[in-house]
C-alpha positions as CSV (number, residue, x, y, z in Angstrom):
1,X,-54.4,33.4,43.1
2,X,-52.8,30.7,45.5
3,X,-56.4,30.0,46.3
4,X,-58.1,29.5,42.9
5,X,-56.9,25.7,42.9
6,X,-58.5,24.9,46.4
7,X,-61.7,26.9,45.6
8,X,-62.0,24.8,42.2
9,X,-61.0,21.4,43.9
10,X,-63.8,22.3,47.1
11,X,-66.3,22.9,44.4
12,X,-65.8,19.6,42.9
13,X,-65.6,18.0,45.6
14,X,-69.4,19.2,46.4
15,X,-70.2,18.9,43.0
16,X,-69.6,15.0,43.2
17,X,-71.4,15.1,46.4
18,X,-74.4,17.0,45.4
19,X,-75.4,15.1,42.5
20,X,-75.8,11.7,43.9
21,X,-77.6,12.7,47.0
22,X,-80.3,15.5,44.8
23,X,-81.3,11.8,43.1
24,X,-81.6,10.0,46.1
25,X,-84.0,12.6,47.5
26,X,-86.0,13.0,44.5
27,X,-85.8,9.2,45.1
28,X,-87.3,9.3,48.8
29,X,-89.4,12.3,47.6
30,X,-91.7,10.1,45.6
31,X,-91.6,6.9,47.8
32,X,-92.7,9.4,50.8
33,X,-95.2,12.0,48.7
34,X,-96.1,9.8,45.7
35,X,-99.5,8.9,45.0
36,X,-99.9,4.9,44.7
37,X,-101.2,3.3,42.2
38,X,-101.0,-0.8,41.4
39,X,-100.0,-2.3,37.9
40,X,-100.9,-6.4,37.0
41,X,-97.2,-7.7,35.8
42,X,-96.0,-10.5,33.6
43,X,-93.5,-12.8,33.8
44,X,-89.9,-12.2,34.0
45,X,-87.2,-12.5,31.9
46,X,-84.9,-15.4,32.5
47,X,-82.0,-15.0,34.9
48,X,-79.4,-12.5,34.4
49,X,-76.6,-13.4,36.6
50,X,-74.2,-10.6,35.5
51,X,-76.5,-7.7,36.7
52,X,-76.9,-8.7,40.3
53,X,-79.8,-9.9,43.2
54,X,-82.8,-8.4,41.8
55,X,-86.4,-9.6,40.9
56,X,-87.2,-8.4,37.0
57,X,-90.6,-6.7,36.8
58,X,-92.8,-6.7,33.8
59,X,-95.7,-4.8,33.8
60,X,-98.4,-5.9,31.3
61,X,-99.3,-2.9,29.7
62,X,-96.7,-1.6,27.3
63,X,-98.5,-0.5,24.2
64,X,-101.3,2.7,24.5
65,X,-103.3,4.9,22.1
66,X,-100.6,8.0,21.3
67,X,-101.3,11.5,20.8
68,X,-101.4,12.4,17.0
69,X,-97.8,14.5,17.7
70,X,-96.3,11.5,19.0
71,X,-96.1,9.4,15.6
72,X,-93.9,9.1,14.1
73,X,-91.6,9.3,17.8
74,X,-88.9,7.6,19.4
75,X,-87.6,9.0,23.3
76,X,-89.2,10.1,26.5
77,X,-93.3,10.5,26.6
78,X,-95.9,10.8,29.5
79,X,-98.3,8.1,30.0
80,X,-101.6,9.2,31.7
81,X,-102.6,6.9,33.8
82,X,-106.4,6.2,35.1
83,X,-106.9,3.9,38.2
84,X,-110.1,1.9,37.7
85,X,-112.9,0.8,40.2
86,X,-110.6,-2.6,40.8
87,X,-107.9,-0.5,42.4
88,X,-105.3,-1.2,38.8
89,X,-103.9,1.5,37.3
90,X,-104.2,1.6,32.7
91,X,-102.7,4.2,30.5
92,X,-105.5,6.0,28.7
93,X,-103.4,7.7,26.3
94,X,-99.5,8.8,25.7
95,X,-98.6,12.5,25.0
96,X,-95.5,14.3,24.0
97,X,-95.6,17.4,25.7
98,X,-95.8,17.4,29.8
99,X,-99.1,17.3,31.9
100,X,-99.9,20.3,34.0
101,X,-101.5,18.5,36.2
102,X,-103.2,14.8,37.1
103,X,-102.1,11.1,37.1
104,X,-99.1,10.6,34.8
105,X,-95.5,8.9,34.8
106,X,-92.6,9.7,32.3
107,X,-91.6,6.5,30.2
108,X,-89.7,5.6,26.5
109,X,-91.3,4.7,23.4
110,X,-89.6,2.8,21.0
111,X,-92.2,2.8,18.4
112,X,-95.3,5.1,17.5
113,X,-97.2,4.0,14.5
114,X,-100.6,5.7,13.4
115,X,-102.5,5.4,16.7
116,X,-100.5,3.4,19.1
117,X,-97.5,3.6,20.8
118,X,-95.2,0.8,22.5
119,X,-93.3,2.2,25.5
120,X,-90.9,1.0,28.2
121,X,-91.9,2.0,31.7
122,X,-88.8,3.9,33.8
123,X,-88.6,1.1,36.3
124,X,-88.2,-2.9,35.7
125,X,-86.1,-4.1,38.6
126,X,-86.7,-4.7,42.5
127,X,-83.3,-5.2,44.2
128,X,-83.6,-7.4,47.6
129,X,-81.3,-8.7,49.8
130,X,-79.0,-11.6,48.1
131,X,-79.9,-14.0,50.4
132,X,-83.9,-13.8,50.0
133,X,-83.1,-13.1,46.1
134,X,-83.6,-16.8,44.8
135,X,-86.6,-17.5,47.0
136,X,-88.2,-14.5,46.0
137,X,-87.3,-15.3,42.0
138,X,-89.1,-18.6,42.8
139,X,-92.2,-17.0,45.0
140,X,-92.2,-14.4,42.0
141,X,-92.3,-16.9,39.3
142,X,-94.5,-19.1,40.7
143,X,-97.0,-16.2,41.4
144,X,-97.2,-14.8,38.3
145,X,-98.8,-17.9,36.5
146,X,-101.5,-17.9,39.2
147,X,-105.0,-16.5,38.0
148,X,-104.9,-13.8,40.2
149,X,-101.1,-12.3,38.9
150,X,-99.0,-10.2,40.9
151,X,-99.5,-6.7,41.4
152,X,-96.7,-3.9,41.5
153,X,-97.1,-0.9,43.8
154,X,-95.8,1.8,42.2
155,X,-96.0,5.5,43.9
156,X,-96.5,8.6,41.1
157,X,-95.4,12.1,41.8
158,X,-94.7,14.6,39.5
159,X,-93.6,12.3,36.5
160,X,-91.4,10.2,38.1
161,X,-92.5,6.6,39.2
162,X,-90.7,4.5,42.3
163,X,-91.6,1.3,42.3
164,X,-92.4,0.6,46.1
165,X,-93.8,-2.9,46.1
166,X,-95.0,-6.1,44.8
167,X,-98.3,-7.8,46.3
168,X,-100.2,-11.1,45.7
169,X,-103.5,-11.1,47.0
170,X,-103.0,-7.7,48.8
171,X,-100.0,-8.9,50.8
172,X,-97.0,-7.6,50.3
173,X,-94.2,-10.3,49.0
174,X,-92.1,-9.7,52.1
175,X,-94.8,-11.4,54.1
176,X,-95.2,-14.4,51.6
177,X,-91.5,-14.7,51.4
178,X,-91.3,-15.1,55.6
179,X,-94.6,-17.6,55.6
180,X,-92.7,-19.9,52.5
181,X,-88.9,-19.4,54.4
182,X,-91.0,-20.7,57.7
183,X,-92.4,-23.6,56.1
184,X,-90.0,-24.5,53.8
185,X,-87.4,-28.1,55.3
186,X,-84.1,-27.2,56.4
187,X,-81.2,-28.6,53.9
């Protein structure tokens, strides 16, 4: 009986422990197994200085043709996505009910409405180191309103979408970031 409150304490104790670290390895699970795909963004939303060092990722598509038992529908859906001869992903179509199998990520719609759907996709920030942060917001900016647009790598297992990285002509912003920090005068 002496026992019960140690038992129930350990428990909680593991409890606490387990839940945080099951995420992260889901977390790793798609980084390391996910299949890639690459998604054109748009431009940011202005700085938010109360959420942190972090670049805000937009990608352009946010409204697809919905399943009929979608509409009216607010809450989770499953986006199927297609990967076209250029190498960027598209959502053909969003469905209610899970895939059993295929190309598909779990996002939020906020509105359904006869055929189409507007949905939120589960992943919108890219947290960096603070002290490459405001470069990168510039490099990020500045990229986007090129013709060519910067892509987001994004790896797809099971539902779940990671976003992994972000690329401007096939090279990954890290790289651009260390050519712009070489070149750029010393203050």
């Amino acid at each position: 009986m002496k026992s019960l409150p140690l038992v129930l304490f350990a428990l909680t104790v593991l409890a606490q422990w387990a839940v945080p670290l099951a995420a992260v390895r889901q977390h790793e699970r798609v980084l390391a197994e996910g299949e890639l795909i690459r998604l054109k963004c748009t431009a940011p939303d202005p700085y938010d200085p109360l959420r942190g060092r972090y670049l805000a990722v937009r990608p352009e598509i946010t409204e697809a043709p919905a399943d009929k038992e979608l509409v009216p529908h607010r809450g989770s859906a499953y986006a199927l996505l297609e990967v076209g001869a250029d190498g960027i992903a598209s959502v053909t179509r969003l469905e209610r009910k899970r895939p059993a199998s295929g190309r598909f990520v779990r996002v939020r719609v906020h509105w359904a409405y006869e055929d189409k759907a507007h949905f939120e996709w589960p992943f919108d920030r890219y947290f960096l180191n603070e002290k490459l942060a405001p470069e990168a917001d510039r490099w990020l900016a500045e990229s986007l309103r090129s013709a060519k647009g910067v892509l987001a790598e994004v790896r797809v297992l099971d539902g779940r979408a990671v976003l992994a990285d972000l690329t401007l002509d096939g090279k990954s912003f890290r790289a651009h970031l260390q050519e712009r920090l070489k070149t750029a005068p010393e203050p």
